[in-house]
N, C-alpha and C positions, 0 to 999 in steps of 0.2 A: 614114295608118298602117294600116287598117283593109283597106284594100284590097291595100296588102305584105301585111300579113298572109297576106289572104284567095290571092294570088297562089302566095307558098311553099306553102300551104297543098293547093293545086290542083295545085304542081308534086313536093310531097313524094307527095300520090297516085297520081301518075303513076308515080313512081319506085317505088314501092312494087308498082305492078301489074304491074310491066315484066317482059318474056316470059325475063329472062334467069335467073332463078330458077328457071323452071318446065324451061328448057332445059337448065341445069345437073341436074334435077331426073330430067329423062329420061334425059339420059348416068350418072347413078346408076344409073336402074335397069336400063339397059343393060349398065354395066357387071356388075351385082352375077349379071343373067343369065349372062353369059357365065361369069362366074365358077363361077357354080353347075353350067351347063352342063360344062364342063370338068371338074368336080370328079367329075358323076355319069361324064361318059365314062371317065375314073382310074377311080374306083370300078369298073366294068360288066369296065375290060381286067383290072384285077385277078381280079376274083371270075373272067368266063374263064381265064386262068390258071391260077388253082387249081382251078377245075374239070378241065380239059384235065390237067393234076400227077397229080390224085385218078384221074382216070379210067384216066392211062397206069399208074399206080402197082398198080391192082386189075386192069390188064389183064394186067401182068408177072406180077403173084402169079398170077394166074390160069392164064396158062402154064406158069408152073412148078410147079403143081399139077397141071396134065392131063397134061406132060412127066415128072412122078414118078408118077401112077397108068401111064399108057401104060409107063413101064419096068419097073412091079410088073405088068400084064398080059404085059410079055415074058415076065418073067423066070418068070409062073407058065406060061404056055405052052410052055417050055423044057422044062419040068418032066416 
């Protein structure tokens, strides 16, 4: 009996070390990278986005600021 024992015993260790825990283990954190991965590219196309928004946004007002001084230079030139 002693030797079943000792046999399960030898076979539960085995089972216990087995690589399929540690392989499950790595497609976790594989997965959780890509995860992450993706999430910062999302993030990165966003923030461009609103950067590029921001910037066309300040460029318009800007024109339309130099296009209303340039027609108060006409108009004082007329003058």
């Amino acid at each position: 009996m002693k030797k079943v024992l000792a046999i399960f015993a030898v076979a539960a260790v085995f089972a216990a070390c087995n690589n399929s825990a540690s392989e499950t283990a790595a497609e976790a954190v594989d997965s959780a990278a890509s995860a992450v991965e993706a999430a910062v590219d999302t993030t990165v196309n966003n923030a461009v986005a609103t950067v590029d928004s921001a910037a066309s946004a300040i460029v318009d007002s800007a024109k339309a600021k130099v296009g209303a001084a340039a027609d108060a230079v006409k108009e004082e030139v007329k003058k």
